[in-house]
C-alpha positions as MATLAB code, in Angstrom:
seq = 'XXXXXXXXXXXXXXXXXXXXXXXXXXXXXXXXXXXXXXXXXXXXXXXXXXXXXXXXXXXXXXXXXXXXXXXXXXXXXXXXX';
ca = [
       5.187   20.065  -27.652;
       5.962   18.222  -24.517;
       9.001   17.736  -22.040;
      10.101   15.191  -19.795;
      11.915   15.402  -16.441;
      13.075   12.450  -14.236;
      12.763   14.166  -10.477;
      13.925   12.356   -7.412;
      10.759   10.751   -6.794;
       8.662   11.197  -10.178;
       8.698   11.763  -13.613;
       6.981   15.177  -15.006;
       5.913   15.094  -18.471;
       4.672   19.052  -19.715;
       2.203   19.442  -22.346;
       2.257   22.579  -24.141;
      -0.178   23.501  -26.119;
       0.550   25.154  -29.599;
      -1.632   26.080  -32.546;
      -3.295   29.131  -33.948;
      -6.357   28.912  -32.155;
      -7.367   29.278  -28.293;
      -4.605   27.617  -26.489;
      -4.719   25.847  -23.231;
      -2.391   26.097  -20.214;
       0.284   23.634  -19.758;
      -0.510   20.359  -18.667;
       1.334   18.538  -16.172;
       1.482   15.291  -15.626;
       3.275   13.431  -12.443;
       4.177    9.627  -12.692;
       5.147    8.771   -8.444;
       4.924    4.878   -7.812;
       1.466    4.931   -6.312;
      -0.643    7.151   -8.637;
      -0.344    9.837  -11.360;
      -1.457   13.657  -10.443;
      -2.225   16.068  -13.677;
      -1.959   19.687  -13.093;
      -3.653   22.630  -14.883;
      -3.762   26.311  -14.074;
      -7.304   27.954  -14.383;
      -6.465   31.700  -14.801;
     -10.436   32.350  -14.490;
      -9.824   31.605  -10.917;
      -6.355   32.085  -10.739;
      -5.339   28.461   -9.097;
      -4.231   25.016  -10.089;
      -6.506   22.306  -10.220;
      -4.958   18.570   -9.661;
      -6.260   15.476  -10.418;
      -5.271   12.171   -8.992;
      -5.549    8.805  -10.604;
      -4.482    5.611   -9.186;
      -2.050    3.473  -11.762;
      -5.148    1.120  -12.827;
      -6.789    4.181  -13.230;
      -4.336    5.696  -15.745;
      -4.110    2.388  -17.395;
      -7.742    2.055  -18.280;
      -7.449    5.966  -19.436;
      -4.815    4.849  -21.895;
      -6.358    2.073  -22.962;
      -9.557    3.777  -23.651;
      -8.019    6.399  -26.247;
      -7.938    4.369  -28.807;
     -11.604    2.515  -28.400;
     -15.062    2.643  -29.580;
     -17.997    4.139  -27.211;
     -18.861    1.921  -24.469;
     -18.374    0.118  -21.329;
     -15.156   -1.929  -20.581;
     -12.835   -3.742  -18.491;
      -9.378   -3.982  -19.188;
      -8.414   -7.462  -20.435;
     -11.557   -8.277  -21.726;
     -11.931   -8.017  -25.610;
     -16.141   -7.928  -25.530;
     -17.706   -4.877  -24.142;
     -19.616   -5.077  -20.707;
     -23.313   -4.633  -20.486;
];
């Protein structure tokens, strides 16, 4: 299950986790103009950890959901190296 919220100066997508096994905490995920934060509390150590990614940076992470193992560049249909 997920949300969606259009803030001011972002949109905030939630993931929730659901199933019957070992569930995760929510996920949060940030979209500002310049970059894209995700959020996760770790209740081991009782904090949030946050992640930054720059736009290209998120792009290449969705483009690389969907592809074989290896080394690419966006754009380019071969793989590098």
């Amino acid at each position: 299950m997920f949300s969606v919220e259009h803030e001011f100066d972002a949109t905030v997508v939630t993931l929730v986790d659901e199933g019957e096994s070992y569930l995760q905490e929510d996920v949060v995920v940030s979209s500002f103009e310049e970059c894209i934060t995700v959020e996760q509390y770790d209740p081991r150590e009782n904090r949030t950890h946050k992640v930054t990614l720059s736009l290209t940076q998120m792009k290449d992470l969705i483009a690389a959901v969907s592809m074989p193992e290896g080394v690419y560049r966006r754009g380019e249909l071969t793989e590098d190296g």
